[in-house]
N, CA, C and O atoms as a Maestro MAE file, in Angstrom:
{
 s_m_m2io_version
 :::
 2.0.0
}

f_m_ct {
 s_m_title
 :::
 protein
 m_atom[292] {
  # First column is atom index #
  i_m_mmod_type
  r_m_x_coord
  r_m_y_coord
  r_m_z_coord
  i_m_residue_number
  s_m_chain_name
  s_m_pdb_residue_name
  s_m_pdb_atom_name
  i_m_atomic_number
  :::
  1 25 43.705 203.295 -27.471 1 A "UNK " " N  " 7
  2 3 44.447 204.242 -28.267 1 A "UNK " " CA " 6
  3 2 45.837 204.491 -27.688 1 A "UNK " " C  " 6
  4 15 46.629 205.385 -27.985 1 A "UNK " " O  " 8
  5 25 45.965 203.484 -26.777 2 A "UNK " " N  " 7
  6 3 47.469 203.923 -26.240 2 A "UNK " " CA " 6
  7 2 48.588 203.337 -27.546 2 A "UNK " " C  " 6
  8 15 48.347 202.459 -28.374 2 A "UNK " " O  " 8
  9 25 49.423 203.878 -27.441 3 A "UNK " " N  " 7
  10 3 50.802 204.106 -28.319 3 A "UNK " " CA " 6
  11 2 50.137 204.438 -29.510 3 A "UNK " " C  " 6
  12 15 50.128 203.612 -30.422 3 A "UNK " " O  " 8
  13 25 49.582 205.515 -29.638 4 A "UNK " " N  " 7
  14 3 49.112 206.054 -30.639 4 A "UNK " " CA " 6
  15 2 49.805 207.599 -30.820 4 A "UNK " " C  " 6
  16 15 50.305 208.355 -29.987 4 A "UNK " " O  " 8
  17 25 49.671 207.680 -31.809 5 A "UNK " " N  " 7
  18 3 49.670 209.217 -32.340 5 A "UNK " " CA " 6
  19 2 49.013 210.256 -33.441 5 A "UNK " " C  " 6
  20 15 49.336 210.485 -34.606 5 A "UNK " " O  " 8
  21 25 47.946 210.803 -32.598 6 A "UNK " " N  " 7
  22 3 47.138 211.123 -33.945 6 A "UNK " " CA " 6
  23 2 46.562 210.114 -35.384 6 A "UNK " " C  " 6
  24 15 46.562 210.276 -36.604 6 A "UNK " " O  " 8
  25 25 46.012 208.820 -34.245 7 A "UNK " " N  " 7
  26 3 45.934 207.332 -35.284 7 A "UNK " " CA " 6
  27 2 47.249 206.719 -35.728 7 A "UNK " " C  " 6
  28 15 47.196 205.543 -36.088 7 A "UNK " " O  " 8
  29 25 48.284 207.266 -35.752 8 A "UNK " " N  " 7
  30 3 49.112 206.579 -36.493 8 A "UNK " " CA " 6
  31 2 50.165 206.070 -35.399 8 A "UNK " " C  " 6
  32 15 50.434 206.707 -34.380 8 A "UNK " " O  " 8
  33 25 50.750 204.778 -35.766 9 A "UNK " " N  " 7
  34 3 51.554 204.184 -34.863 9 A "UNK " " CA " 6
  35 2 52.794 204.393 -34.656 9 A "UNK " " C  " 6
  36 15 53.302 204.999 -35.600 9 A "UNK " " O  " 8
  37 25 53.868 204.030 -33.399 10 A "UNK " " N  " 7
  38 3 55.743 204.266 -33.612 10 A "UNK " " CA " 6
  39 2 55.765 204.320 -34.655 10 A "UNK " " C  " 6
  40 15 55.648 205.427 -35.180 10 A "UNK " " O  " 8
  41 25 55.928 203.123 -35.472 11 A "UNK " " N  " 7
  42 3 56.688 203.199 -36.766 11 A "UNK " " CA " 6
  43 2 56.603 204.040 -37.999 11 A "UNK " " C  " 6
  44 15 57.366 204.303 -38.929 11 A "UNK " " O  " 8
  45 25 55.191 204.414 -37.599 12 A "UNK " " N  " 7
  46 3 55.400 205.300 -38.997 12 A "UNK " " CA " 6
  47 2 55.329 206.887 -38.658 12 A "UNK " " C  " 6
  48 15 55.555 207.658 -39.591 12 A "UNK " " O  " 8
  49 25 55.042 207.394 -37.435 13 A "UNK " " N  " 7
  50 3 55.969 208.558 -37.080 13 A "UNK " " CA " 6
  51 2 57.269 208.444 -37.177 13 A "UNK " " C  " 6
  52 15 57.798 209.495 -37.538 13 A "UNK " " O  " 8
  53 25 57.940 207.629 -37.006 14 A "UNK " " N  " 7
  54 3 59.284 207.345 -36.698 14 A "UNK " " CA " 6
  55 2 59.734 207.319 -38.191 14 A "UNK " " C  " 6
  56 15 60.881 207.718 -38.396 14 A "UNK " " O  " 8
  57 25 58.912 206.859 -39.394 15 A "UNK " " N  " 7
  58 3 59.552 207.150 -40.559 15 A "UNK " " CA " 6
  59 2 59.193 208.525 -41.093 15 A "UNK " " C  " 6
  60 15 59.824 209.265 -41.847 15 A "UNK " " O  " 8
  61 25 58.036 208.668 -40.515 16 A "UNK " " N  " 7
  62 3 57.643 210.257 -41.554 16 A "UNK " " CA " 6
  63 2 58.932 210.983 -40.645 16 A "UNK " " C  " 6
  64 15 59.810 211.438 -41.378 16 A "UNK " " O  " 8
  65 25 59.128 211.124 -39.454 17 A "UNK " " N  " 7
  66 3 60.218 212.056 -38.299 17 A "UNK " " CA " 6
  67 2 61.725 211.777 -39.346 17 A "UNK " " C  " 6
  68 15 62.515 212.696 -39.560 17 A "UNK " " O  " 8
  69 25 61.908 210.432 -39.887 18 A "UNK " " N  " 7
  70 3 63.250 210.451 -40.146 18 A "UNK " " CA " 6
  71 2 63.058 211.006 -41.720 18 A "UNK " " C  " 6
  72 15 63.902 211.715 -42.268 18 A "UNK " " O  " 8
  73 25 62.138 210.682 -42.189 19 A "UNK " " N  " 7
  74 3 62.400 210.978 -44.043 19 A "UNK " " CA " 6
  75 2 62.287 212.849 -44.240 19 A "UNK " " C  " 6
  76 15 62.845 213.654 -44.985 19 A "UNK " " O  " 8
  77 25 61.089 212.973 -42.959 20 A "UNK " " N  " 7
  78 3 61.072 215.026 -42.494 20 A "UNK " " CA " 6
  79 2 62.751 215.113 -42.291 20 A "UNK " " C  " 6
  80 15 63.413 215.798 -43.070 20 A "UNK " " O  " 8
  81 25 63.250 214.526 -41.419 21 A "UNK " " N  " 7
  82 3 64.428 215.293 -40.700 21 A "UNK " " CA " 6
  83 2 65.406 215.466 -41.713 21 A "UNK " " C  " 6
  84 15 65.935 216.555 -41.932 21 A "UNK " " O  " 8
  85 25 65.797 213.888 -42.660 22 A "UNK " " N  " 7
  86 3 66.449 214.249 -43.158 22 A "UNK " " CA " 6
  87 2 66.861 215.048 -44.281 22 A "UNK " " C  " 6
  88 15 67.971 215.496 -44.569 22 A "UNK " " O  " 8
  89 25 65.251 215.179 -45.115 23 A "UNK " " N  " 7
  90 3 64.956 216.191 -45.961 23 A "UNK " " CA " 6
  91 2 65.692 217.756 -45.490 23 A "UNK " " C  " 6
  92 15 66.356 218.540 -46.168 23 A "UNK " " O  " 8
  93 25 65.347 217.805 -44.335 24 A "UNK " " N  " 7
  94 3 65.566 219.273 -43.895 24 A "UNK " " CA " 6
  95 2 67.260 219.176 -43.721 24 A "UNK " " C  " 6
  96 15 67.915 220.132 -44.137 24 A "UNK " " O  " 8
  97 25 67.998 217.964 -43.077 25 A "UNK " " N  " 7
  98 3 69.263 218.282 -43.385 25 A "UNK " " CA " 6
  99 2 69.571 218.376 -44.797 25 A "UNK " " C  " 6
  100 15 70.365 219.277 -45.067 25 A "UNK " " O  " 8
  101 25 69.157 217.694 -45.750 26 A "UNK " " N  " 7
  102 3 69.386 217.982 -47.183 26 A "UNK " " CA " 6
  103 2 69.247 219.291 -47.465 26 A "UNK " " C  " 6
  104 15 70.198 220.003 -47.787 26 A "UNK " " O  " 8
  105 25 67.956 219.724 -47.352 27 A "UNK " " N  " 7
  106 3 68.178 221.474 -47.622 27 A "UNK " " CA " 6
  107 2 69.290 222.094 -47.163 27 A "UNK " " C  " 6
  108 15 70.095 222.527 -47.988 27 A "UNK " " O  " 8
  109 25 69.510 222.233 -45.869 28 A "UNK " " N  " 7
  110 3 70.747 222.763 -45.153 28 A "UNK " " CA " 6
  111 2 72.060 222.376 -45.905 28 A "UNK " " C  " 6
  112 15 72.878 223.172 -46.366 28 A "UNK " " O  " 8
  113 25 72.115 221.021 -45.947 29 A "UNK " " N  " 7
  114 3 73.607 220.894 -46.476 29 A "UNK " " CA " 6
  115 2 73.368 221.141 -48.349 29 A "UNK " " C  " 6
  116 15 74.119 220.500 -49.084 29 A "UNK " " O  " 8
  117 25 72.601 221.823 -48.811 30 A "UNK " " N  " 7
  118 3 72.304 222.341 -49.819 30 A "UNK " " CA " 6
  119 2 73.022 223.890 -50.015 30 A "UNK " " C  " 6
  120 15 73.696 224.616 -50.746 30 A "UNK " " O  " 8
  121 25 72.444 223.785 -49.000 31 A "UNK " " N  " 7
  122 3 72.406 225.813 -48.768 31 A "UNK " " CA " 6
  123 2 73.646 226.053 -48.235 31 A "UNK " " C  " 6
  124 15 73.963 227.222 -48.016 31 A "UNK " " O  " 8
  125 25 74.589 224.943 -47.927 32 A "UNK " " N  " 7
  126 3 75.883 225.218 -47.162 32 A "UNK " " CA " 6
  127 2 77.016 224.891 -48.373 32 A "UNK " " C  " 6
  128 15 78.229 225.098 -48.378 32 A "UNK " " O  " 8
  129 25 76.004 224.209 -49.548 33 A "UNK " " N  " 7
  130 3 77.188 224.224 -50.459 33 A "UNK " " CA " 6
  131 2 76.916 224.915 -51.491 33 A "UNK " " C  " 6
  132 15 77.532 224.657 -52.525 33 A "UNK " " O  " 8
  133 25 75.984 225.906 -51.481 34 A "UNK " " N  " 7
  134 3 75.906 227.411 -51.963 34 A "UNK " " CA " 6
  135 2 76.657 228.810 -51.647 34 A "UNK " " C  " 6
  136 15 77.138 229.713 -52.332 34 A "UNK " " O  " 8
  137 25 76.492 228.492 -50.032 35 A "UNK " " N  " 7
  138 3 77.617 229.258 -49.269 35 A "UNK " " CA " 6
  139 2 79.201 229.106 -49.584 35 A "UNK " " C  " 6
  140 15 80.042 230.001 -49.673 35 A "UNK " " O  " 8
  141 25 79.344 227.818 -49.714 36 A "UNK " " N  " 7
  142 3 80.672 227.121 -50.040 36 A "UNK " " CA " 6
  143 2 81.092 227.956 -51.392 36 A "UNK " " C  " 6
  144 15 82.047 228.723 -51.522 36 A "UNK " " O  " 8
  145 25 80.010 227.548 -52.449 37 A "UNK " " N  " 7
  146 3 80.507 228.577 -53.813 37 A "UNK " " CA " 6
  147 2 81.132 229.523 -53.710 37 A "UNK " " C  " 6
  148 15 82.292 229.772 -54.041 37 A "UNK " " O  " 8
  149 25 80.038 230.358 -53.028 38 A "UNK " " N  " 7
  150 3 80.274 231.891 -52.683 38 A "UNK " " CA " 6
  151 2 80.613 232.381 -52.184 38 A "UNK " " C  " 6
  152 15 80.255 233.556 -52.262 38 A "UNK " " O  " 8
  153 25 81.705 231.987 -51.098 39 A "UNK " " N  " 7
  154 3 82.646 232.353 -50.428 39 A "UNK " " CA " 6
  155 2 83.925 232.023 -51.198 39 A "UNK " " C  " 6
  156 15 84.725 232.947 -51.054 39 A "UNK " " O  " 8
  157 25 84.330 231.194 -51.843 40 A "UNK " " N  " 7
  158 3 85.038 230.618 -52.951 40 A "UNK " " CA " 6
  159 2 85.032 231.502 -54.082 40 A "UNK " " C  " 6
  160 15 85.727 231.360 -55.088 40 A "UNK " " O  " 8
  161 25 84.330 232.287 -53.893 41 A "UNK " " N  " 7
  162 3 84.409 232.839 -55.750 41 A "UNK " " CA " 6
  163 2 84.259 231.837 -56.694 41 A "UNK " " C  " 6
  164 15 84.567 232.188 -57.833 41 A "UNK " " O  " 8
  165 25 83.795 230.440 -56.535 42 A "UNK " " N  " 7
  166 3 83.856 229.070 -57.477 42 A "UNK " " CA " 6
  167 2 83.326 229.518 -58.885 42 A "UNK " " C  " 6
  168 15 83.406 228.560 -59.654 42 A "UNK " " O  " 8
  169 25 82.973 230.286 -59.303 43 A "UNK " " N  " 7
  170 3 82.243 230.353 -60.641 43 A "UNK " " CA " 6
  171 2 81.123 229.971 -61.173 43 A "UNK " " C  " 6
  172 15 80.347 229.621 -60.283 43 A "UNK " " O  " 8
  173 25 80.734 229.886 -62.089 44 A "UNK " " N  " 7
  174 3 79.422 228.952 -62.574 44 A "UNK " " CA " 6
  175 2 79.839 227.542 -63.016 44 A "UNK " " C  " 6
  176 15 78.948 226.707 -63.169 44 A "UNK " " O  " 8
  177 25 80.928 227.259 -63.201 45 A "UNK " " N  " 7
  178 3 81.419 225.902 -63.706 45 A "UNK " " CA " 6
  179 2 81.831 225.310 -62.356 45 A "UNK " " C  " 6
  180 15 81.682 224.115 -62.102 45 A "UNK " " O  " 8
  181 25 82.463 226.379 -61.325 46 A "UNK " " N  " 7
  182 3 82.632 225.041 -59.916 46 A "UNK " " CA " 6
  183 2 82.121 225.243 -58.990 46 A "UNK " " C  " 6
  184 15 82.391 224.720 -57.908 46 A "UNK " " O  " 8
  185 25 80.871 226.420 -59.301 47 A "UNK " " N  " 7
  186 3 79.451 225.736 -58.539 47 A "UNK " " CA " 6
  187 2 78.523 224.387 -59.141 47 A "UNK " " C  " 6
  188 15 77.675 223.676 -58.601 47 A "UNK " " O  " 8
  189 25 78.986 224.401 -60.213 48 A "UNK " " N  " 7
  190 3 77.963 223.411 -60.750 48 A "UNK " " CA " 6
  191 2 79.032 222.061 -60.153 48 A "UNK " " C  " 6
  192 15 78.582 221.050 -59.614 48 A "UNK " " O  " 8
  193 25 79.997 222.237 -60.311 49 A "UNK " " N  " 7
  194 3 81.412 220.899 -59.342 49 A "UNK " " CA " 6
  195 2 81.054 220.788 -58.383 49 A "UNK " " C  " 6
  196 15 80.544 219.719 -58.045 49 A "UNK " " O  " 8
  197 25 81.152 221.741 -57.605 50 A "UNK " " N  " 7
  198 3 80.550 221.159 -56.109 50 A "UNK " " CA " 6
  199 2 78.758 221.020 -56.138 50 A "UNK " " C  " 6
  200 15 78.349 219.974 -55.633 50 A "UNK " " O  " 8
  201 25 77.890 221.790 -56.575 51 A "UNK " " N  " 7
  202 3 76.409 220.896 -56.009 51 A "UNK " " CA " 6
  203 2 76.612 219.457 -57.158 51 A "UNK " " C  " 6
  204 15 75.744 218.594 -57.035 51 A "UNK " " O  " 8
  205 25 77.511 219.251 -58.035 52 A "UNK " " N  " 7
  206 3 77.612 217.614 -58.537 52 A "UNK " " CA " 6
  207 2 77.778 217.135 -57.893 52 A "UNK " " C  " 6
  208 15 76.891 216.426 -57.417 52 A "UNK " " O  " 8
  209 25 78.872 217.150 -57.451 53 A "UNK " " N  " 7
  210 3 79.946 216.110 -56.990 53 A "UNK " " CA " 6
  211 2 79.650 215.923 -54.818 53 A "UNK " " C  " 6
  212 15 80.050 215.100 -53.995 53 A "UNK " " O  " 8
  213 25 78.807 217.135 -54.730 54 A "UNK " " N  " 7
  214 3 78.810 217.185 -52.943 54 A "UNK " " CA " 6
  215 2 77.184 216.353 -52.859 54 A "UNK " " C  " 6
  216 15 77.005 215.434 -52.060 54 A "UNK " " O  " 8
  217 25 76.048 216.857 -53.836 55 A "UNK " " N  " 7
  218 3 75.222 216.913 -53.695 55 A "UNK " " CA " 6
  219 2 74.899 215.572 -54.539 55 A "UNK " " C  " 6
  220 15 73.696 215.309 -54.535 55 A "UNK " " O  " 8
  221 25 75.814 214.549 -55.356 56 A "UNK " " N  " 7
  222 3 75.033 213.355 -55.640 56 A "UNK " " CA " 6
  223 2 75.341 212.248 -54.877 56 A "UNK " " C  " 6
  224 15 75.433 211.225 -55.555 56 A "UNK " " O  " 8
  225 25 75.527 212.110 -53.720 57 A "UNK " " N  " 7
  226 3 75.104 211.118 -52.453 57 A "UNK " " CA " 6
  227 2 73.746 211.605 -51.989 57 A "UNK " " C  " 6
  228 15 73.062 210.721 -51.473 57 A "UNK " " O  " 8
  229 25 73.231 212.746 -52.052 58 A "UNK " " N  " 7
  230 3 71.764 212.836 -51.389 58 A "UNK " " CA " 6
  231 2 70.518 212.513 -53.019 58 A "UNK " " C  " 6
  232 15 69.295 212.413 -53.109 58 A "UNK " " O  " 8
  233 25 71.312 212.467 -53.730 59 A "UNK " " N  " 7
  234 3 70.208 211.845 -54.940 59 A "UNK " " CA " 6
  235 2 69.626 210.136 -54.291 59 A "UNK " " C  " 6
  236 15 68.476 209.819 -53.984 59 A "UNK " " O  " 8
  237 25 71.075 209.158 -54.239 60 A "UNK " " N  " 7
  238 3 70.433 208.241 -53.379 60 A "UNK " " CA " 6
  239 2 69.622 208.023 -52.826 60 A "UNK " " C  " 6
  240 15 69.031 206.959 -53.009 60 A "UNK " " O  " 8
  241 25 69.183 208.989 -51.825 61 A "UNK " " N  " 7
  242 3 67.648 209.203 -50.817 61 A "UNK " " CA " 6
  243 2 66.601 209.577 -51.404 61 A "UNK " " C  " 6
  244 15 65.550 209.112 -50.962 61 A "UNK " " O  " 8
  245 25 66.539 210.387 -52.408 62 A "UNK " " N  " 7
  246 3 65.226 210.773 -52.656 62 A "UNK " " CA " 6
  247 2 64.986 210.014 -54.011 62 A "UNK " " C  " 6
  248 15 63.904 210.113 -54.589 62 A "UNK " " O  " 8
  249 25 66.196 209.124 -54.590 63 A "UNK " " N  " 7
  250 3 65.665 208.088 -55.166 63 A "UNK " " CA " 6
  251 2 64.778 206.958 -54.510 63 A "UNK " " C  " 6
  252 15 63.700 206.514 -54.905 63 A "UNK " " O  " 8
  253 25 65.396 206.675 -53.593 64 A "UNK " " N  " 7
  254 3 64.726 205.205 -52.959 64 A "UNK " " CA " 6
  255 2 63.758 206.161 -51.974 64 A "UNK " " C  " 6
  256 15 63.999 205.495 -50.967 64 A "UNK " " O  " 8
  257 25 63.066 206.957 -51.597 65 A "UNK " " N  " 7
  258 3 61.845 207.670 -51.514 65 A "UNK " " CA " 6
  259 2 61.184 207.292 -53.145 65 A "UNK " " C  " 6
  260 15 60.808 206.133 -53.321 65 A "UNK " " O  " 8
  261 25 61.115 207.853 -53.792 66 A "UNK " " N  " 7
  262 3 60.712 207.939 -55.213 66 A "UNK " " CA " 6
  263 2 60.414 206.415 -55.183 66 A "UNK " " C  " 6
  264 15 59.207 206.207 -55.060 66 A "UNK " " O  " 8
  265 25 60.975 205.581 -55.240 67 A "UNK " " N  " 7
  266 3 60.824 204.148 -56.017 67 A "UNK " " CA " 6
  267 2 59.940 203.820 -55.119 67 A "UNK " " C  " 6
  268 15 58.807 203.485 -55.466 67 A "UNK " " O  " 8
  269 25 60.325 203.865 -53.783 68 A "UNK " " N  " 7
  270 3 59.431 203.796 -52.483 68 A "UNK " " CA " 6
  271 2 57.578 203.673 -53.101 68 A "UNK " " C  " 6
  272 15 56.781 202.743 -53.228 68 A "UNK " " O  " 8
  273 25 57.546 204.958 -53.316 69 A "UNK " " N  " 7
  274 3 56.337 205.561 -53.352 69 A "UNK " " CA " 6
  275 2 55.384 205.330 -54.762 69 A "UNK " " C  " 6
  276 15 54.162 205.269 -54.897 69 A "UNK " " O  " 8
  277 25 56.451 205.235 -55.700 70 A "UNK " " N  " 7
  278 3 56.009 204.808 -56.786 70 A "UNK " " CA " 6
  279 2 55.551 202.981 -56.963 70 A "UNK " " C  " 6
  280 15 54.480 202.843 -57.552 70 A "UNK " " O  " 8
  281 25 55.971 202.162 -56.695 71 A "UNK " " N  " 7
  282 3 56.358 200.957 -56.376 71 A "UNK " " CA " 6
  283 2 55.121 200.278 -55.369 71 A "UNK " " C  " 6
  284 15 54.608 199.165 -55.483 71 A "UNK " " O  " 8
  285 25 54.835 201.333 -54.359 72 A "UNK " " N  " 7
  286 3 53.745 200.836 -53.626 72 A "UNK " " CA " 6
  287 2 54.871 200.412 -52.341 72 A "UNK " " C  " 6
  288 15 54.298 200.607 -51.269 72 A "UNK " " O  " 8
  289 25 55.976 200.008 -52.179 73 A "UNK " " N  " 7
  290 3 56.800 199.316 -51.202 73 A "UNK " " CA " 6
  291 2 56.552 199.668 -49.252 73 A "UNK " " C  " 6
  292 15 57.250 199.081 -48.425 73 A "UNK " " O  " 8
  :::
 }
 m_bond[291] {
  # First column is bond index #
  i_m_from
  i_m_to
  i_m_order
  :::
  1 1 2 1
  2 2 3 1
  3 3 4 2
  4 3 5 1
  5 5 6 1
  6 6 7 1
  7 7 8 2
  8 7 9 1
  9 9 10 1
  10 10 11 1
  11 11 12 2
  12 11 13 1
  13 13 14 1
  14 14 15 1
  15 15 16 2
  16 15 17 1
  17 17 18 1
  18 18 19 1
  19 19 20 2
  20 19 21 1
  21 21 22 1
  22 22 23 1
  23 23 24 2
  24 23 25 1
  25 25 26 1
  26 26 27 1
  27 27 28 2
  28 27 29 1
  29 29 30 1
  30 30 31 1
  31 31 32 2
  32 31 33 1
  33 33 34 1
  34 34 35 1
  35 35 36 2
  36 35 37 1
  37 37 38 1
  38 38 39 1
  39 39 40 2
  40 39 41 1
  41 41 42 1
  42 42 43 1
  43 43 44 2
  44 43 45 1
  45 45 46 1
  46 46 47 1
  47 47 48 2
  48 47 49 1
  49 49 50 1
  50 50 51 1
  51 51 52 2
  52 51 53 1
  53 53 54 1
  54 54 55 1
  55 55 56 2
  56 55 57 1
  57 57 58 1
  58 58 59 1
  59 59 60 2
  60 59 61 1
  61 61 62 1
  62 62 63 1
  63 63 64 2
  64 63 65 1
  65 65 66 1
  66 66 67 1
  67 67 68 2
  68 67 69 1
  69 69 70 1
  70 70 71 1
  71 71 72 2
  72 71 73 1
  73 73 74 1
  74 74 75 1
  75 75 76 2
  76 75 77 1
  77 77 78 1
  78 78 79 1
  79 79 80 2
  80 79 81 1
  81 81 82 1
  82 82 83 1
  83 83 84 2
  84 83 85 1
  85 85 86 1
  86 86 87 1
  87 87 88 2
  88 87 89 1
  89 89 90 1
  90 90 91 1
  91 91 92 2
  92 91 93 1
  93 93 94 1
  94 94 95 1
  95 95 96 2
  96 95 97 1
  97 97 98 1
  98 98 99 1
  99 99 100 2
  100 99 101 1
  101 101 102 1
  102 102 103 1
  103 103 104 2
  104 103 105 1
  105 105 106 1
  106 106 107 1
  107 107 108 2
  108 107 109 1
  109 109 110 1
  110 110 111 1
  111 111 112 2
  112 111 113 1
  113 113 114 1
  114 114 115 1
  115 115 116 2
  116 115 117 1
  117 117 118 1
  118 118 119 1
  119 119 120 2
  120 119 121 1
  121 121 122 1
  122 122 123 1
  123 123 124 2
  124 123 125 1
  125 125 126 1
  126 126 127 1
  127 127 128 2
  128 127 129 1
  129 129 130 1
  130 130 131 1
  131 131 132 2
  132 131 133 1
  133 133 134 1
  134 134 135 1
  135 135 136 2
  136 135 137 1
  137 137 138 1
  138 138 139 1
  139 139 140 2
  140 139 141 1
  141 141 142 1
  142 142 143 1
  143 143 144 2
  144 143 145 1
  145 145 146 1
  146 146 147 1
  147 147 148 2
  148 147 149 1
  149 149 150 1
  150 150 151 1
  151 151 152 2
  152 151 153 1
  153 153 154 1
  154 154 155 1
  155 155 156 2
  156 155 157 1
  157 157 158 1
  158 158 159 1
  159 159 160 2
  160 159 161 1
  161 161 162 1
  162 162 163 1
  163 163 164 2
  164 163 165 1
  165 165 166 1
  166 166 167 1
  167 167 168 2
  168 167 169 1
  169 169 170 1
  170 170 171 1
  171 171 172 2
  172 171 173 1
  173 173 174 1
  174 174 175 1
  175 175 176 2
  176 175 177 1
  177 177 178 1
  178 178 179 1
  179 179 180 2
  180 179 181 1
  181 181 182 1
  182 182 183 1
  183 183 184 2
  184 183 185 1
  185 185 186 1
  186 186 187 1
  187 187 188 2
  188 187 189 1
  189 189 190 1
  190 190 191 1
  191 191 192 2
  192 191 193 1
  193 193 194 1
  194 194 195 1
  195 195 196 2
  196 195 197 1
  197 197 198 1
  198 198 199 1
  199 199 200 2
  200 199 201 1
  201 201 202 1
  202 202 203 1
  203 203 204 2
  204 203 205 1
  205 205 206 1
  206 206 207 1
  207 207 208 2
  208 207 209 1
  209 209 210 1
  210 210 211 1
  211 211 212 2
  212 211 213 1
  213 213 214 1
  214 214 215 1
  215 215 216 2
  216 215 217 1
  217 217 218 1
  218 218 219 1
  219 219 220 2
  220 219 221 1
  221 221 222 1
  222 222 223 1
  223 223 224 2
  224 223 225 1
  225 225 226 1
  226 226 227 1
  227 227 228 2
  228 227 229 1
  229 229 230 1
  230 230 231 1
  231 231 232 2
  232 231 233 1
  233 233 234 1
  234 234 235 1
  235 235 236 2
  236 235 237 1
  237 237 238 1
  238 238 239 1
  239 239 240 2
  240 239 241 1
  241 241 242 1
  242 242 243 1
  243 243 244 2
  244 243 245 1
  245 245 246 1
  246 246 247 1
  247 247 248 2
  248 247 249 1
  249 249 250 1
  250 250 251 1
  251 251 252 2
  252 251 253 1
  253 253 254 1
  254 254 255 1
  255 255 256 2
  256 255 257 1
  257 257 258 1
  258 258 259 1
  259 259 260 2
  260 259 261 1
  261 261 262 1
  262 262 263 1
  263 263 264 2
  264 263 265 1
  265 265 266 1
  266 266 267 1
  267 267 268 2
  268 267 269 1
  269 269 270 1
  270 270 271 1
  271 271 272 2
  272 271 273 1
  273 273 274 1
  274 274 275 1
  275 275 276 2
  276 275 277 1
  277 277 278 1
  278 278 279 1
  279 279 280 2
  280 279 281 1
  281 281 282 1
  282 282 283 1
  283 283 284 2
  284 283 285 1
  285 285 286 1
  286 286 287 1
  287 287 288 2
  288 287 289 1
  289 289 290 1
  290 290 291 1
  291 291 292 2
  :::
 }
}
């Protein structure tokens, strides 16, 4: 059972650790461009500008999670 972890091997701690971690930076840099609004006075039209426009590079990730999982890959 050596290089084990709770049955499961490096690699796939090492992916559940990175797909956890980066989820949780996603929340954060979520919540930082909520803050961003609202310190801005941005409105309802350029809050919806910034979580568009800040927040669709992290669609990328939880697409290819999604296809990931769906897909069987």
């Amino acid at each position: 059972m050596q290089g084990t972890l709770f049955g499961y091997n490096e690699a796939q701690v090492a992916e559940f650790g990175a797909t956890a971690g980066i989820g949780v930076l996603i929340l954060f840099m979520l919540f930082i461009i909520g803050n961003l609004a609202y310190r801005s006075n941005a409105g309802r039209v350029g809050t919806f500008a910034l979580y568009f426009v800040l927040a669709f590079g992290m669609l990328g990730f939880v697409s290819k999670i999604l296809i990931q999982h769906i897909w069987s890959i």
